[in-house]
GUZABA-749368 format. One record per residue: x, y, z of N, C-alpha, C in turn. Coordinates in steps of 0.001 Angstrom, whole numbers, padded with zeros to 6 digits, always signed. Layout:
XYZXYZXYZ;...
// end
This chain:
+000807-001217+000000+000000+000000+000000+000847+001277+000000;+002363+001288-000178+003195+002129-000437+002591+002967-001049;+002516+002455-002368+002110+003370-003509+000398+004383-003043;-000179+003937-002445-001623+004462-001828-000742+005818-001583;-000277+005598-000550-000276+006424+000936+000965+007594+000345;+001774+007463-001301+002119+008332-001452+001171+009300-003062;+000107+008581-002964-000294+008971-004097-001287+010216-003879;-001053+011222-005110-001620+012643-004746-002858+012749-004704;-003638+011952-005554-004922+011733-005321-005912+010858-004452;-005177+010068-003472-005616+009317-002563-005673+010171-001613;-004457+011399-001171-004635+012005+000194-005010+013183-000366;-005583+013573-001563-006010+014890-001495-007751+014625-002076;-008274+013793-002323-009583+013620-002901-010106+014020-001392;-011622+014844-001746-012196+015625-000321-013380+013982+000743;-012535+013477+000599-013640+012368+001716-012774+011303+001968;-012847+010490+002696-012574+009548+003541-012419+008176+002478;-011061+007415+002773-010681+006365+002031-009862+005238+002898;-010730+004052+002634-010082+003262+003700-010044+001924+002665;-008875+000885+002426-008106-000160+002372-008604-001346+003413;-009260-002026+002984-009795-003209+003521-009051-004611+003077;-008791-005493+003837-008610-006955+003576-010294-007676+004308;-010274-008466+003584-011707-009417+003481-011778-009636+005503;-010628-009625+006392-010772-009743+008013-010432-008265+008304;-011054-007475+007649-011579-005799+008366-009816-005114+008593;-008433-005580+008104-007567-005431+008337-007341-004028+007842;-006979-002973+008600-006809-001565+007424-005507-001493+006770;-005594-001362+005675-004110-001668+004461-003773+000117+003775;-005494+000825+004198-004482+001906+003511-005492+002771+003857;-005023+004554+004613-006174+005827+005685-005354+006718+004896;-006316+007266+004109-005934+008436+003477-005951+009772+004585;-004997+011119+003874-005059+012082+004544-005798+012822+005077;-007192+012827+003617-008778+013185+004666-009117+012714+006011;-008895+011250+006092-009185+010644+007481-008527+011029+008421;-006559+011254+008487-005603+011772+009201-006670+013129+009910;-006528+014200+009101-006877+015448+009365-008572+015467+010058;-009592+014638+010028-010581+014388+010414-010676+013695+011609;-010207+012560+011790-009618+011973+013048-008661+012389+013585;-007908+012618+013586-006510+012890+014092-005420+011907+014420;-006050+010573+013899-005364+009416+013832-004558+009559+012155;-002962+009027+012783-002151+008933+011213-002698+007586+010768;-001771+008040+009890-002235+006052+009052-000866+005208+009577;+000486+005842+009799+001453+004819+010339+000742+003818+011264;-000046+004756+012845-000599+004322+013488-002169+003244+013545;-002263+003210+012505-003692+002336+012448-003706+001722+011131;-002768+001693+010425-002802+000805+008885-002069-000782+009822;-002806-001967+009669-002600-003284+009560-003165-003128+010976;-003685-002630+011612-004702-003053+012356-006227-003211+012282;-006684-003983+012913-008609-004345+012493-009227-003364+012838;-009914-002539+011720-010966-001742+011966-012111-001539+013274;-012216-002845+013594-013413-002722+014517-012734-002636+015972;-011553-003004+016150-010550-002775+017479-010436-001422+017836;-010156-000580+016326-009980+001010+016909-011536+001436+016739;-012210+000861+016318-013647+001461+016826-014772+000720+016537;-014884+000307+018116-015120-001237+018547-017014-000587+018141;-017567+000725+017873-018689+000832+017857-019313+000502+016546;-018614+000042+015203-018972-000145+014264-019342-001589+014259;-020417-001760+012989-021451-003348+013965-020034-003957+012749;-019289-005378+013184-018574-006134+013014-019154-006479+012177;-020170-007828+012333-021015-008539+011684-021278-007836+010653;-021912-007005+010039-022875-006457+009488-021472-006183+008246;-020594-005623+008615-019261-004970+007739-018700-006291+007279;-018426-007051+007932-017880-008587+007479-018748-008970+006169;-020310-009366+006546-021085-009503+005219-020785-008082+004021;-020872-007665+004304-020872-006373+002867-019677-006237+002349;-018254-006717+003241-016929-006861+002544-017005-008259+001457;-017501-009215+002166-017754-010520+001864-018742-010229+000149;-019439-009946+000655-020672-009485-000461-019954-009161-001889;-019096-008043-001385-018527-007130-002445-017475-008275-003579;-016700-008660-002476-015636-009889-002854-016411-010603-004097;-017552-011037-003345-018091-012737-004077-018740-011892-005377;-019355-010601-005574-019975-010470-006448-019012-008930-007328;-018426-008833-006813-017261-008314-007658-018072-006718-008081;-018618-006432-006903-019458-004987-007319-019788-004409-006613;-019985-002477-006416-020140-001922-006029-021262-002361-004712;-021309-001792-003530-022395-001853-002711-022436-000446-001540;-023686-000105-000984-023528+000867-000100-023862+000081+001020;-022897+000623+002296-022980+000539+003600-023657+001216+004472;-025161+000740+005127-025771+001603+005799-025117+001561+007290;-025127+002599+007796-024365+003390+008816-025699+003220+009881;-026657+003434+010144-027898+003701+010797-027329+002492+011950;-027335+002457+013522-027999+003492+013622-027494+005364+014131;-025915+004878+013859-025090+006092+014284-025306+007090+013372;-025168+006915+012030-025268+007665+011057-023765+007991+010608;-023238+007007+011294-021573+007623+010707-020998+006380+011071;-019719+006130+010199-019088+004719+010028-018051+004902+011462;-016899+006153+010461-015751+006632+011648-016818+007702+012529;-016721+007849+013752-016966+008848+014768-015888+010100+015191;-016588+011103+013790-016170+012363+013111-016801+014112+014467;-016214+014114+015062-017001+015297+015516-017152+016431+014663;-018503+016771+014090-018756+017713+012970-018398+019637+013511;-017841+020100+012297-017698+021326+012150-018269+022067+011279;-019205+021983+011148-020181+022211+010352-020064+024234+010113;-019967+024830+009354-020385+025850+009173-021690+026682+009493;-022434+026115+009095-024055+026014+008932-024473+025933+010783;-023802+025649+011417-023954+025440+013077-024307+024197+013464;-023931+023333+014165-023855+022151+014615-025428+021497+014643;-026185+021210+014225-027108+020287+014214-027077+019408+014662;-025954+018294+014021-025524+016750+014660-024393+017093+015729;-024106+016199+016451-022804+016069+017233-021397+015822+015904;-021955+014753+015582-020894+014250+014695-021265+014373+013090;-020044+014210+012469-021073+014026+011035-021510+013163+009783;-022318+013288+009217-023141+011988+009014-022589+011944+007701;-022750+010283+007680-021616+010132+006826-022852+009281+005433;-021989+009130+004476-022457+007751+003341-021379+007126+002878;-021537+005517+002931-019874+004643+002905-020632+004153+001762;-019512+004147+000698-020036+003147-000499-018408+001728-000438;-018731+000778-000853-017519-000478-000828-017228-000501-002377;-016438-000367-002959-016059-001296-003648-015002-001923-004263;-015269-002773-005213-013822-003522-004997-012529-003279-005331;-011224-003756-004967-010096-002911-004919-009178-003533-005268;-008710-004478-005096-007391-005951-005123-008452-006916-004959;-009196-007572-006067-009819-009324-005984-008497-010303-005547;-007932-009932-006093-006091-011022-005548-006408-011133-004714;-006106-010169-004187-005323-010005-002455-006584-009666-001765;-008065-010009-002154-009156-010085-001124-008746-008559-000326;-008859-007414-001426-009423-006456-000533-010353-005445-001274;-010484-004626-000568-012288-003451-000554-011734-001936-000279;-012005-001329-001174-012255-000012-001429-013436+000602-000534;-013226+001445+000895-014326+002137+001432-014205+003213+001265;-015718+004317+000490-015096+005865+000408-016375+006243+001290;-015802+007135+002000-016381+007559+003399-017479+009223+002833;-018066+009605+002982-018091+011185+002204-018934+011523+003322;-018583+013068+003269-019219+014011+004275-020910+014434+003718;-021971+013927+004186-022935+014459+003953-023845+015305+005166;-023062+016060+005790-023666+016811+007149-024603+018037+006859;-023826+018590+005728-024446+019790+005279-025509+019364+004584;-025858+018259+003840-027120+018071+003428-028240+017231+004432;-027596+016451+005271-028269+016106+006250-028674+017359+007690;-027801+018248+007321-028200+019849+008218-029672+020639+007744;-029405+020811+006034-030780+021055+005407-031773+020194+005612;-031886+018971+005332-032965+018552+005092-033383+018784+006442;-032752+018148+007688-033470+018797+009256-033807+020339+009303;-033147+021564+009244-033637+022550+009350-034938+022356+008465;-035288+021689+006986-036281+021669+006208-037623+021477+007002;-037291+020053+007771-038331+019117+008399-038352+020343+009532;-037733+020690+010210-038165+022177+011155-039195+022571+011127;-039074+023045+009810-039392+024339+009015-041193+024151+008869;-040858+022839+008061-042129+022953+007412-043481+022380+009159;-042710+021707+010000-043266+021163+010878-044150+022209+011677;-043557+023762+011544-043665+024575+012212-044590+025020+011627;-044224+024954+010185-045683+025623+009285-046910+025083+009584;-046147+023455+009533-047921+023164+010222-048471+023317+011278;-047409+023221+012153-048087+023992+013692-048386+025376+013111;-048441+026086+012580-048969+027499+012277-050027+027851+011679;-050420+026615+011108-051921+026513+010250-052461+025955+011164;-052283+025522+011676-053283+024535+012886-053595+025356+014185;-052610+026657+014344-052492+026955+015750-053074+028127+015389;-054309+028714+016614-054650+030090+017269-053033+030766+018023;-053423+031954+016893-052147+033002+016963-051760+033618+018642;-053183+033587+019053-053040+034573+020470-053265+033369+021734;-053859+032580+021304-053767+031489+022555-053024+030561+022232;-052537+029825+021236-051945+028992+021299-052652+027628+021099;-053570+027815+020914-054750+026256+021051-054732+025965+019528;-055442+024892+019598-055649+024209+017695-056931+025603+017794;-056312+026124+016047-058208+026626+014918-059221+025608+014694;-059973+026636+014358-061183+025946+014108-060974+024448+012793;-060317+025517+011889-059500+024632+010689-059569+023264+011483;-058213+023023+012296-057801+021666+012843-059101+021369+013608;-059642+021415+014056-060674+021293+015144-061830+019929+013962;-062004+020818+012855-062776+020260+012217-062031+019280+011618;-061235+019098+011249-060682+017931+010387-060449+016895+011311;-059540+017079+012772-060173+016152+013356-060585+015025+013846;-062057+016283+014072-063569+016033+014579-063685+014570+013374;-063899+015058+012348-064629+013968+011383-063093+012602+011396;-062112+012830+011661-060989+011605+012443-061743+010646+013296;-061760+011361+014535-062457+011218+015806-064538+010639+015404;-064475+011170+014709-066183+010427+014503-066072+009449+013733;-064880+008523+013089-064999+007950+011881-064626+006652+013452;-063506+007297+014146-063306+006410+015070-064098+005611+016470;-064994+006942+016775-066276+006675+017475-067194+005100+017366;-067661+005759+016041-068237+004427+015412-067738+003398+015036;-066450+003223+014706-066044+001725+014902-065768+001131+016235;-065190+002211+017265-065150+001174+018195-066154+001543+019030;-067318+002410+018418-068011+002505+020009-068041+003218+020946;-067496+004147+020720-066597+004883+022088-067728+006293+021876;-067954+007031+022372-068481+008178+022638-067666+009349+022853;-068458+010137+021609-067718+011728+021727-068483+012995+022629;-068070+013809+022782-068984+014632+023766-068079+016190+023248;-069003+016928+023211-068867+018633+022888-068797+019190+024125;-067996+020029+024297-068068+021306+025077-067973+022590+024331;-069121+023283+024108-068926+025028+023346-069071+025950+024533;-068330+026768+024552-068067+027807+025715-068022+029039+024673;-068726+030699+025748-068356+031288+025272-067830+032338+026493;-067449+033824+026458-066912+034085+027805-068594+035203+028256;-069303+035339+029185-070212+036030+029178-069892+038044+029396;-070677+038758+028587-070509+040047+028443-069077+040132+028410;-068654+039264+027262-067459+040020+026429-067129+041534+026251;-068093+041782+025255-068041+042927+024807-068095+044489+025824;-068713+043838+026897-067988+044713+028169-066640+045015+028584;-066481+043858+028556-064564+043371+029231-063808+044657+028317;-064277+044290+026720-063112+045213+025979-063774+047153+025982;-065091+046866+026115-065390+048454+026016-065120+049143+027675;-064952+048108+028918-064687+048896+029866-062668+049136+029891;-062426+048044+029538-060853+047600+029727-060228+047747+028827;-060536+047627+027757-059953+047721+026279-059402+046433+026063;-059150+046550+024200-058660+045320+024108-057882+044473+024448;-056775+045019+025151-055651+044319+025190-055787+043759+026521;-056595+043563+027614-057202+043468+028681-058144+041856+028024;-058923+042456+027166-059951+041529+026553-059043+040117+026109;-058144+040461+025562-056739+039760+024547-056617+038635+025817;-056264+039272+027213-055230+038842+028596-056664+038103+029014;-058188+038208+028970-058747+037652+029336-059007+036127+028816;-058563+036069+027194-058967+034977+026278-057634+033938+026570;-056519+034628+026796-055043+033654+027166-055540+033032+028249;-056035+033871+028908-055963+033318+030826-057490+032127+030500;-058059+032327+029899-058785+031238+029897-058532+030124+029121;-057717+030242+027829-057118+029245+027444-055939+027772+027918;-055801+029089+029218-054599+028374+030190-055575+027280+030724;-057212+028005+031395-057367+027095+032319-058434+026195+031180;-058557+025872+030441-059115+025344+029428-058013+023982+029534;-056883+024393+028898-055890+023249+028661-055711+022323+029909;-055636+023590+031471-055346+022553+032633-056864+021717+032974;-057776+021781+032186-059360+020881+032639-059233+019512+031961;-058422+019847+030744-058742+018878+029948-057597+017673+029822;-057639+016840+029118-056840+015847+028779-056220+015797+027748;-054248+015539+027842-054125+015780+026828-054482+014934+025076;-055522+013767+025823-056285+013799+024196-057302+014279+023836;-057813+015663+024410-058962+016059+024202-058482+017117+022985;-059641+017523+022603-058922+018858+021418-059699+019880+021788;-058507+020924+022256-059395+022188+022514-059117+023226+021337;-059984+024357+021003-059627+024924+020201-060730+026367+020137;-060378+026925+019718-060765+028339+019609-061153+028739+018496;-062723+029042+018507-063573+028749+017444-063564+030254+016753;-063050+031539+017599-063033+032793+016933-063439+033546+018196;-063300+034950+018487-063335+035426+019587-063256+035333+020516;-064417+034916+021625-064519+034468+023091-065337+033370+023071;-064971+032738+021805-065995+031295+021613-064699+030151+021505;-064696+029449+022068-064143+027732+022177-064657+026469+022191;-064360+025499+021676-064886+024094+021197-064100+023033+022204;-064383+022543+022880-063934+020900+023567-064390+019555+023027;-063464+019189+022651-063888+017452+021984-063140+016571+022793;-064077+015670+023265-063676+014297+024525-064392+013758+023686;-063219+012927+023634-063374+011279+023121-063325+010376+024242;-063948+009258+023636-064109+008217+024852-065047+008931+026075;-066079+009532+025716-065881+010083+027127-067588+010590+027107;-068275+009939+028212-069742+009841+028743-070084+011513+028388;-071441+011684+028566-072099+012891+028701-071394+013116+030121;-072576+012307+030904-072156+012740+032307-070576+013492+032909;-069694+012963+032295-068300+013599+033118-067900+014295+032102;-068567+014847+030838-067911+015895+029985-068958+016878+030431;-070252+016917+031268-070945+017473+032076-070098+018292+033472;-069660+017261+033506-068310+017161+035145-067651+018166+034815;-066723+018145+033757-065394+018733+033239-065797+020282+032920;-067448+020387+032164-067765+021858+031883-067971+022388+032939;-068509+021815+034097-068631+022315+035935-067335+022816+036195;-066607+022305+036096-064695+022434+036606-064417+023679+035974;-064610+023496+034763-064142+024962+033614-064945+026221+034176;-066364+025863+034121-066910+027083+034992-066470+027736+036395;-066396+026654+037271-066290+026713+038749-064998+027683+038791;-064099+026969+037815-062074+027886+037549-062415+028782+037188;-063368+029408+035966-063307+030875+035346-063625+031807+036738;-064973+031528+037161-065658+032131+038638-064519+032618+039536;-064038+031500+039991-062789+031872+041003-061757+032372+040444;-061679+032647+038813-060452+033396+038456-060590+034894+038659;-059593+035794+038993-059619+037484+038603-058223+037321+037736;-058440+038691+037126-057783+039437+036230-057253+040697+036873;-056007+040924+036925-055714+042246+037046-055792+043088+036186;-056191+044315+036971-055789+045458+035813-055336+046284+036586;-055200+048018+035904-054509+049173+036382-054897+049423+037680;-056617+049161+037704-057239+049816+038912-057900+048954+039840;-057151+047477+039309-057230+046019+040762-057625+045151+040077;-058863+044207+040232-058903+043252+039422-060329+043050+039215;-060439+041770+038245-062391+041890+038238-062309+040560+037517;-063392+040104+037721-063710+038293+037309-064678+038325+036308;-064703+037209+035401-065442+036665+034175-066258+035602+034295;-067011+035328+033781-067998+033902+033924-068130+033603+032319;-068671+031801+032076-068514+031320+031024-070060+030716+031459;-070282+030858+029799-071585+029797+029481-070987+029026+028745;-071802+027572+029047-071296+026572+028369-072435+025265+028215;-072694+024890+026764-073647+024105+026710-072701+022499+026015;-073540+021737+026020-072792+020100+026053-073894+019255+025289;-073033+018366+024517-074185+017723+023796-073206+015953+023411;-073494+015117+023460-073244+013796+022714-073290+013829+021615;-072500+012752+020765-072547+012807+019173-073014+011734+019661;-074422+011223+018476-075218+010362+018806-075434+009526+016966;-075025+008815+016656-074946+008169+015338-076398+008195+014821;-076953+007739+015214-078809+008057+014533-079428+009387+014827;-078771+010316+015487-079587+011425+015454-078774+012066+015000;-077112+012407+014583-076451+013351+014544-076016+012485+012740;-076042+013774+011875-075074+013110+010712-073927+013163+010620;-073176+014031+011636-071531+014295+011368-071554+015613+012504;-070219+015359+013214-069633+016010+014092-070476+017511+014653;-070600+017986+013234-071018+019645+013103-072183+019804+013631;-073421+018422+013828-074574+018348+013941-074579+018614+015458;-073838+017414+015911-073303+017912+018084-073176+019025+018108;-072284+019753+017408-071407+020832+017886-072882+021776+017853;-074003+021385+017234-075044+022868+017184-075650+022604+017913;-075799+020995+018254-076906+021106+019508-076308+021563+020729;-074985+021272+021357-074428+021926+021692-074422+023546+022059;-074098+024250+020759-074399+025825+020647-076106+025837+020731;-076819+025638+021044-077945+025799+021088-077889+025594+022549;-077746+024362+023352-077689+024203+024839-076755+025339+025208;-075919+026288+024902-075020+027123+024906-076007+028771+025205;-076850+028773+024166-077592+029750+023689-078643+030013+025140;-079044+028633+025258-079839+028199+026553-079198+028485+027736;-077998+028259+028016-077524+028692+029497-077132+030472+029180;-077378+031052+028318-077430+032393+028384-078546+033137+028526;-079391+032401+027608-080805+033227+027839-081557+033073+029518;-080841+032078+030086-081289+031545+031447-080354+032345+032449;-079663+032736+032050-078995+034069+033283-077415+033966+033159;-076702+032934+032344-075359+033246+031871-074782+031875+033092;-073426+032223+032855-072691+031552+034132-073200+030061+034485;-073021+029174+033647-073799+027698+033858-073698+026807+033133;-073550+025410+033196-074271+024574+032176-075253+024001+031761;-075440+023939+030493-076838+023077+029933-076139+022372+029318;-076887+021250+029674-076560+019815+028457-077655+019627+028155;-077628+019177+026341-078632+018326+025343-078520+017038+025732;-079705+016784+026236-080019+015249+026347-080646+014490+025387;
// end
């Protein structure tokens, strides 16, 4: 491997080159690897690969050297589940994403004589950096279509799509869905005595205690103003009855500060079952619902009604 280790294009090609014998023996570590590891090649040429880095799967490299040998052709080496053959600490430009960096090993063959294998190692960090910032990116987008800007809860959007999820699932196994529609009572006070941004601090603070009533498989969501939607799955009239008591009982005992001390809000809230022979689809609850809703307002505010 003389000739390797003085040749200009072995230590100057930009990726990783390693000299295999058919028993993982290293015969020849180009200068990329030197300068990347910090291991020379004096020091680690004719020793077994998997000794100086006992974390690479043995087995798995034995077959694909073997492989290459018997069929006299190219093959790629999956790395998963490290994502890297040698354990490279990455310097990434772009800012560290991975710890280390992720590599792609292709084999192929090199000396059939002398039973050995060509491994070229290549840096793919920077494209494995994009595609994660990508998946970020777009993940966020969808949290952004899905998410109420000022509370933070699922839109109506998500709410409805779903709903008809959740009802497709109902009916196969049986399980029972249940509505909660809330709205906050004499809104339009809150912002003409307090102003909006008061009104804004009133819809967060109830979103808070919205999220702490519920479960996190329930879907809460914010239907537009001081109106909100609760969907319990699995889950009786009776204790989604329970749960709108709790939500009320918390708003009551909540205050709000303001400039000149504080002052409390009350919620109406009506409740209804999705019922397969009386309801055609999700939207049908959700009105009987807003109707039992309509009912605990016209009846003096601050309460629940449930559709039975």
């Amino acid at each position: 491997m003389e000739f390797l280790n003085n040749n200009i294009i072995f230590n100057t090609i930009d990726n990783g080159i390693i000299i295999l014998d058919e028993n993982l023996n290293i015969k020849a570590w180009n200068k990329w690897l030197e300068v990347k590891t910090a291991v020379k090649a004096k020091d680690i040429v004719n020793h077994e690969i998997c000794e100086k880095f006992p974390y690479i799967d043995k087995k798995k490299l034995v077959r694909k050297v073997k492989s290459v040998l018997i069929t006299k052709s190219t093959s790629f080496f999956s790395v998963e589940p490290h994502e890297y053959l040698i354990k490279i600490q990455s310097n990434s430009i772009m800012g560290k994403v991975f710890k280390y960096m992720r590599q792609d090993v292709t084999l192929v063959p090199y000396d059939l004589d002398k039973r050995l294998v060509c491994l070229y190692i290549y840096d793919h960090t920077k494209l494995h950096e994009t595609s994660q910032r990508l998946k970020k990116s777009n993940e966020e987008l969808k949290e952004l279509s899905s998410k109420d800007p000022l509370t933070q809860l699922y839109n109506r959007r998500y709410f409805t799509e779903s709903a008809i999820t959740m009802q497709s699932l109902s009916i196969r196994n049986n399980h029972h869905i249940s509505i909660i529609i809330l709205d906050v009572d004499n809104f339009k006070n809150i912002n003409d005595t307090y102003g909006h941004s008061v009104g804004d601090k009133v819809i967060v603070s109830l979103s808070r205690i919205l999220e702490n009533n519920c479960r996190k498989s329930d879907i809460v969501a914010r239907f537009g103003g001081e109106e909100f939607v609760i969907l319990l799955y699995n889950t009786s009239l009776s204790f989604a009855q329970s749960v709108a008591e709790n939500i009320r009982q918390n708003v009551e005992d909540y205050s709000v500060e303001v400039k000149t001390g504080k002052f409390s809000f009350t919620l109406s809230l009506g409740v209804a079952q999705f019922e397969a022979q009386l309801d055609k689809d999700i939207e049908s609850t959700i009105n009987r619902a807003d109707k039992a809703l309509y009912n605990a307002k016209e009846s003096g505010k601050n309460k629940v009604i449930v559709d039975l």
